[in-house]
C-alpha positions in Angstrom: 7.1 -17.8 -0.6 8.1 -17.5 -4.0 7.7 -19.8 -6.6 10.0 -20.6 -9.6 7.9 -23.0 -11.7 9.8 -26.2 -12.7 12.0 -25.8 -16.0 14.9 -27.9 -17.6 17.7 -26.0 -18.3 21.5 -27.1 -19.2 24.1 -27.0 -16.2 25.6 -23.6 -16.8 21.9 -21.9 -16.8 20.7 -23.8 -13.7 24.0 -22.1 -11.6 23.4 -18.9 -13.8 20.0 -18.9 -12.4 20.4 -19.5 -8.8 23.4 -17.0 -8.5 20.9 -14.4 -10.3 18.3 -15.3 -7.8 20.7 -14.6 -4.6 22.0 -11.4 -6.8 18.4 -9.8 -7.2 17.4 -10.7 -3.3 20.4 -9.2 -2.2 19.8 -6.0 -4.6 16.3 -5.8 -3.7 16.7 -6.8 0.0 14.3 -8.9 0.0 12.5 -10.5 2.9 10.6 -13.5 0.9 12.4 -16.5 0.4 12.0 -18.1 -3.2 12.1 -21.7 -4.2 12.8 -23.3 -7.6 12.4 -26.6 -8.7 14.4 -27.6 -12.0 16.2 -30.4 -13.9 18.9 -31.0 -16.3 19.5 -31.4 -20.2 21.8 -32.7 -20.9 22.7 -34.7 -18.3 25.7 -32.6 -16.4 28.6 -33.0 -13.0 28.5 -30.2 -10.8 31.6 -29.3 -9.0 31.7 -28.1 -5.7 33.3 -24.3 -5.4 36.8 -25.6 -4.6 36.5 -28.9 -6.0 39.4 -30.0 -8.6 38.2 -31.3 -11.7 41.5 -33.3 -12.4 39.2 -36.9 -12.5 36.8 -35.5 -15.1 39.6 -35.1 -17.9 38.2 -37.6 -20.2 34.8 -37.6 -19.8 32.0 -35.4 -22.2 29.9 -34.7 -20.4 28.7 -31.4 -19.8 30.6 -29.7 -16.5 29.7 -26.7 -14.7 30.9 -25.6 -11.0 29.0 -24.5 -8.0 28.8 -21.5 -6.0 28.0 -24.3 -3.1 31.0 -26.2 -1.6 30.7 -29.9 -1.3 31.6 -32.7 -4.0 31.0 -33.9 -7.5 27.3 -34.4 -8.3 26.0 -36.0 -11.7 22.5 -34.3 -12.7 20.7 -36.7 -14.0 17.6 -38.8 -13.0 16.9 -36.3 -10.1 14.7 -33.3 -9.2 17.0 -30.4 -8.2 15.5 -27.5 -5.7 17.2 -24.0 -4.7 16.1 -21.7 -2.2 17.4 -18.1 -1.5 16.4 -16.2 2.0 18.1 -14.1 4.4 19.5 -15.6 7.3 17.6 -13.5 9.5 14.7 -14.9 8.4 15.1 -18.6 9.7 14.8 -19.4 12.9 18.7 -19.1 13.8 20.0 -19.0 10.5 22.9 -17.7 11.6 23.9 -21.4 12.0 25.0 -22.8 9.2 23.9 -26.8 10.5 20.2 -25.0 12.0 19.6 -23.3 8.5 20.3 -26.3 6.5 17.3 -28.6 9.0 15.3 -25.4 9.0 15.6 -25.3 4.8 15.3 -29.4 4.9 12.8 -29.5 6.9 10.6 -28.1 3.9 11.4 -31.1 1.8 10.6 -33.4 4.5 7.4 -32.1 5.3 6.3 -32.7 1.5 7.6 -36.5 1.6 5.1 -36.7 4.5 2.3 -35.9 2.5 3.4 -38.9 -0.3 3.1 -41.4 2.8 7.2 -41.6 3.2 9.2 -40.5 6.4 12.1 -38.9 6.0 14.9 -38.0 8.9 18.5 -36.2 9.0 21.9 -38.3 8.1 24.5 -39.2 10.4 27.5 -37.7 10.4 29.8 -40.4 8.8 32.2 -40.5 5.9 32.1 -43.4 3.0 36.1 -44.2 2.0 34.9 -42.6 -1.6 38.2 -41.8 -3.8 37.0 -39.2 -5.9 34.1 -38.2 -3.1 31.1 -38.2 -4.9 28.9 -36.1 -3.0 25.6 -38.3 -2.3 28.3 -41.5 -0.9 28.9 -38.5 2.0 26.5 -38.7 4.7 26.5 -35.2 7.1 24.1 -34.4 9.6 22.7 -31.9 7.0 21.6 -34.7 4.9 18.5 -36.4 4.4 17.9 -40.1 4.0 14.9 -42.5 4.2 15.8 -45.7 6.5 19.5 -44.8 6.8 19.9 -44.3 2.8 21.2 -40.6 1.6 18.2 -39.4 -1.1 18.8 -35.2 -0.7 22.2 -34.0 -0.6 22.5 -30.6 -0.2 24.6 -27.4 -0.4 25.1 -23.8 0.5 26.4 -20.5 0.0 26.2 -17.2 2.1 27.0 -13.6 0.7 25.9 -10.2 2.6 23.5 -12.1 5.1 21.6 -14.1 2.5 21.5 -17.9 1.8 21.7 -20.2 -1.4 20.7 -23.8 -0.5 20.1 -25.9 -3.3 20.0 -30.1 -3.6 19.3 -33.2 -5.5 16.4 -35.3 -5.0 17.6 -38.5 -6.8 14.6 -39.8 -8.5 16.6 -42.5 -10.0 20.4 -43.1 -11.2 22.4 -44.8 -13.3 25.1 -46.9 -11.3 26.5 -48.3 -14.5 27.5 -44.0 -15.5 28.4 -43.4 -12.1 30.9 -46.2 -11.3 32.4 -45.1 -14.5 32.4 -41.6 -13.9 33.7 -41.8 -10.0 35.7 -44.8 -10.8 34.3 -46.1 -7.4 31.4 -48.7 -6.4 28.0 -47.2 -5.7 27.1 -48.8 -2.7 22.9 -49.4 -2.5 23.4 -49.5 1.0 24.0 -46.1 1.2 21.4 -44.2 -1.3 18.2 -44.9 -2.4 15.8 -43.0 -4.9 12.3 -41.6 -5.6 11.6 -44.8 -8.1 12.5 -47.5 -5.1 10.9 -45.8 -2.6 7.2 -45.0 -4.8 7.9 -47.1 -7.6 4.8 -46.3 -8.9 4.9 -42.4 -8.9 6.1 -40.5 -11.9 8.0 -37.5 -12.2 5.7 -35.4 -13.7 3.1 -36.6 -10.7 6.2 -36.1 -8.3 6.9 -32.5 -9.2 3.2 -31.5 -9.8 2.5 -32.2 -6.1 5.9 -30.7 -4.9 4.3 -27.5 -6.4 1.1 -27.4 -5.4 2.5 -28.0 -1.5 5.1 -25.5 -2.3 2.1 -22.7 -3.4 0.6 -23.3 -0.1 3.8 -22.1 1.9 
């Protein structure tokens, strides 16, 4: 697999990147899969492909929109991670639900070597007005003990995949209610910080690499 080393970019450069990473496999035709790790500064909402952005009128924060469907997402306190194969690589990746537990299954393999079990959402929607994406649970989704802590997207062109996620490390529920105009529920998401309070995430990352390098 190949490896994009960790970096911090602002929100336009982080969709820049990914888009440039499915362009080049596509061009190239290539058959390794590549994974990227990377934050955000400053802090920024993602928009999903079709989203409207009619909420985010009076806000300044930094916007930028996805080539992934799905909702609104504030970058933040998280670790974000893309990956770009062809389909016909993963086991049937022709299934859009399949690829995103195949892809998934990656990241919950590495919580397994911090000690933490991880498992798949249910399908179930949270009455959210202005649907921000991590109150959403799909099947797709992974959560520790019932609590959303990946949500993830994708996109398909010419028989190759863009996945790409948040792992919250942490939030601000203050920003967010704000933001969403709706109450974060702590019933329904939980973080990095309250699940190893104790782990940084420069430790956090470091080790997500080094598992990474061994795929």
């Amino acid at each position: 697999m190949n490896y994009i080393k960790y970096q911090v970019y602002t929100g336009k450069e982080n969709m820049d990147i990914d888009a440039e990473i499915l362009d080049s496999a596509i061009k190239n035709q290539s058959h390794e899969p590549s994974f990227r790790l990377y934050g955000w500064s400053p802090k920024c909402i993602s928009l999903g492909r079709n989203q409207k952005d009619d909420f985010l009128k009076d806000n300044k924060l930094d916007v930028v929109r996805r080539l992934t469907g799905g909702r609104a997402l504030l970058h933040d306190n998280e670790v974000t991670y893309s990956f770009v194969s062809p389909a016909s690589i993963i086991p049937d990746g022709e299934s859009v639900t399949l690829s995103y537990r195949y892809i998934s299954g990656i990241l919950i393999d590495f919580f397994k070597t911090l000690g933490v079990e991880l498992d798949f959402g249910e399908n179930k929607k949270i009455s959210t007005k202005f649907d921000y994406c991590m109150l959403i649970s799909t099947g797709a989704d992974v959560c520790y003990q019932g609590k959303k802590i990946i949500g993830s997207a994708q996109f398909r062109k010419e028989g190759y995949i863009l996945q790409h996620g948040s792992i919250l490390f942490g939030y601000n529920r203050e920003l967010l209610e704000k933001l969403f105009n709706e109450e974060v529920s702590t019933d329904s998401i939980t973080t990095v910080n309250e699940i190893l309070p104790d782990m940084t995430k420069e430790e956090f990352i470091n080790r997500f690499e080094k598992y990474i390098k061994q795929l």
